[in-house]
C-alpha positions in Angstrom: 35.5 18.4 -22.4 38.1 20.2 -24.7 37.4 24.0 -24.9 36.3 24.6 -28.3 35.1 28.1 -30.1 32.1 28.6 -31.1 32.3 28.6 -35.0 33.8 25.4 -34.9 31.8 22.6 -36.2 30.9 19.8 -33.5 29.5 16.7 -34.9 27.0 14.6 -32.2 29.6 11.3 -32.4 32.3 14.0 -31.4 29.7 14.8 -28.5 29.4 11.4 -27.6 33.1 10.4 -27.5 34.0 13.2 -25.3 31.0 12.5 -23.2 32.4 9.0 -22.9 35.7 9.6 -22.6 35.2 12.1 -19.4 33.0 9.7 -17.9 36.0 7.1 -17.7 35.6 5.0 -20.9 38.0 4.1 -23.5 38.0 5.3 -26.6 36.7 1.8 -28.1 33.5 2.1 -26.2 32.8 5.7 -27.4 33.4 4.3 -30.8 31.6 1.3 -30.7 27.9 0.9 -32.1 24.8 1.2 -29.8 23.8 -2.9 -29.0 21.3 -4.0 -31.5 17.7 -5.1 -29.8 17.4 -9.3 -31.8 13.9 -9.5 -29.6 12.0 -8.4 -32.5 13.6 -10.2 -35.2 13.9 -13.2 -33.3 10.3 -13.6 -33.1 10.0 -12.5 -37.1 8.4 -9.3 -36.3 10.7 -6.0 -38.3 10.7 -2.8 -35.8 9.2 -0.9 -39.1 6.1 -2.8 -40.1 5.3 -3.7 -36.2 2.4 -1.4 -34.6 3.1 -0.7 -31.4 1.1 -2.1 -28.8 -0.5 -0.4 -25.9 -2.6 -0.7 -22.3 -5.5 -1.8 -24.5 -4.3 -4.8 -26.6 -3.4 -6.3 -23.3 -4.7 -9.9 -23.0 -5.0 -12.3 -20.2 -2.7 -15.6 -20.7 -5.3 -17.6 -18.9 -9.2 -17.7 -18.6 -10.8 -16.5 -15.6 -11.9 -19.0 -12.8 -15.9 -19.3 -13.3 -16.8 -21.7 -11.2 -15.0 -19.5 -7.7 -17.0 -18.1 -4.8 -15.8 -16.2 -2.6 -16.7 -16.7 1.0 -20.1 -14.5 2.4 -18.8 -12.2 4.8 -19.5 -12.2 8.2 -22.4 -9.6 9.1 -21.0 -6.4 10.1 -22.5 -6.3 13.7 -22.3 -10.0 14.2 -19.0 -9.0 16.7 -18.5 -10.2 20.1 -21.6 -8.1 22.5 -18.4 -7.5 24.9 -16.2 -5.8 22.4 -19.5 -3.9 21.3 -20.0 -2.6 24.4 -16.2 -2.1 25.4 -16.4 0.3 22.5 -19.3 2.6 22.8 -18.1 2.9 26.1 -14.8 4.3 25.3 -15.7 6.4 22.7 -19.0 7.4 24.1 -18.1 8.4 28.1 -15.5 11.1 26.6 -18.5 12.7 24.3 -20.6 12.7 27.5 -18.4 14.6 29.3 -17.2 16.9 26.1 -21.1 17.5 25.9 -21.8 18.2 29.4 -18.8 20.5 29.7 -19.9 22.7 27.0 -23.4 22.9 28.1 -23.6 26.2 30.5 -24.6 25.6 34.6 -24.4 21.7 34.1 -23.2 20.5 37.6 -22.0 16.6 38.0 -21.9 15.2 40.9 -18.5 13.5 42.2 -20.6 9.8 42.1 -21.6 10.0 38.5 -18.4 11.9 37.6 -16.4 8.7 39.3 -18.5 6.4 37.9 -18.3 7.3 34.6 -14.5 7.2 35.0 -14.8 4.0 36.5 -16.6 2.2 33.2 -14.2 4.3 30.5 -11.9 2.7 32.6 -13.1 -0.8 32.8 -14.3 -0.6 28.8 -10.7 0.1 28.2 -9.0 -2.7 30.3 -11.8 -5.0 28.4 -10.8 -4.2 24.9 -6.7 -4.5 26.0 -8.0 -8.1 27.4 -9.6 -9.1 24.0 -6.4 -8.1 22.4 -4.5 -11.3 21.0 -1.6 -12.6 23.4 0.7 -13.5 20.6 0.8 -13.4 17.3 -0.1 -16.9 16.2 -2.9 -17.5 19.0 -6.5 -17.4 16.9 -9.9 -16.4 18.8 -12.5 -17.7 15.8 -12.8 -21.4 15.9 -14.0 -21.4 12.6 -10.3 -19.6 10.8 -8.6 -22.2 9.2 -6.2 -19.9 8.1 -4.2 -18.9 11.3 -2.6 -15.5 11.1 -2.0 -16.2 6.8 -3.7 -14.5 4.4 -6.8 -15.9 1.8 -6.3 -16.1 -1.2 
């Protein structure tokens, strides 16, 4: 912008030209009037008499669906007894030793020590095994959905 004094009078549509101008425009768009908004006269409303509207005057275009029901949901321990099992072990064998560490003069024997490596072990080539092969393949016979979503 032009270096001006202080005591000179700057009008805002001076303000907005120069702003304009040093942003690359030409002088006919720093001059020309704002666009005018023809939504709300278009539709007979006036932008003065129109209250505005807010969150709460929101209404749904169509009725709700009465008659859906939604699937019942599977039990939540109706899972696989292999999984199950798989994951108590895996979680559990490393709290089991946590435990027996911390506990003073607790001795454990190389068998049980090896054999409780042996099933966190096992558990955890189990659960890698019940892990899907690809992405498509579908364990539940009853999934008519595949790998897609329900809606």
């Amino acid at each position: 912008m032009p270096d001006r004094s202080p005591d000179e009078p700057h009008s805002e549509e001076q303000q907005w030209r120069d702003i304009v101008l040093e942003l690359g425009g030409s002088d006919t768009q720093a001059t020309a009037p704002a666009p005018v908004d023809r939504t709300a006269h278009q539709h007979g409303e006036t932008s003065t008499t129109a209250t505005p509207r807010g969150p709460r005057d929101y209404t749904l275009a169509e009725e709700p669906d009465d008659d859906f029901v939604p699937a019942t949901p599977r039990p939540i321990f109706s899972g696989s007894p292999r999984a199950v099992l798989s994951w108590v072990t895996v979680i559990g064998i490393p709290l089991i030793f946590f435990a027996l560490w911390v506990l003073p003069g607790v001795q454990l024997s190389w068998w049980f020590t090896t054999g409780l490596w042996l099933a966190w072990f096992g558990a955890a080539v189990s659960l890698f095994y019940l892990l899907p092969r690809d992405r498509y393949s579908r364990r539940d016979s009853d999934d008519d959905y595949g790998s897609g979503a329900r809606v």
